[in-house]
C-alpha positions as CSV (number, residue, x, y, z in Angstrom):
1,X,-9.7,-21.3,13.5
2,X,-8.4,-18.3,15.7
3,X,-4.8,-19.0,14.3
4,X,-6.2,-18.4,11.1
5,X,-8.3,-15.9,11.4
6,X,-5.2,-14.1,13.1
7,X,-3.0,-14.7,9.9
8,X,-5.8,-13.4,7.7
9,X,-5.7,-10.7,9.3
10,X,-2.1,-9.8,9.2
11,X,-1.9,-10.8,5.2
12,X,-4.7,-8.4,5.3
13,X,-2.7,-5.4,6.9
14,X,0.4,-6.6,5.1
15,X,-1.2,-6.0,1.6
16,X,-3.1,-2.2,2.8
17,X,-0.3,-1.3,3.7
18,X,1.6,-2.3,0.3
19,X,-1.1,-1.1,-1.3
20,X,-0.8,2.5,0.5
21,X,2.9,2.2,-0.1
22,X,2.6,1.7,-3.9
23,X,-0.1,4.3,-4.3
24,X,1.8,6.8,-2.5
25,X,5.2,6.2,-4.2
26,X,3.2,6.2,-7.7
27,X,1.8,10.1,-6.7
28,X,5.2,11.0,-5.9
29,X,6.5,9.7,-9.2
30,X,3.5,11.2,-10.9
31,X,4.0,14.8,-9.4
32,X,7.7,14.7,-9.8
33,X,8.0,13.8,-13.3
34,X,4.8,16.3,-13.7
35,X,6.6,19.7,-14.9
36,X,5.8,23.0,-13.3
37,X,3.5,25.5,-15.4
């Protein structure tokens, strides 16, 4: 069980942190494509 519950929680930091990665590169495409007024 403690093998598992270790591996859960890696998948879990594994998909934050492509989660944070994919929201952060979807601002920056949002504010760079967004034109200056």
């Amino acid at each position: 069980m403690r093998l598992i519950n270790i591996q859960v929680v890696i998948i879990n930091n594994y998909y934050l942190d492509y989660c944070r990665n994919f929201v952060a590169g979807a601002l920056g495409v949002i504010v760079g494509f967004t034109p200056i007024k």
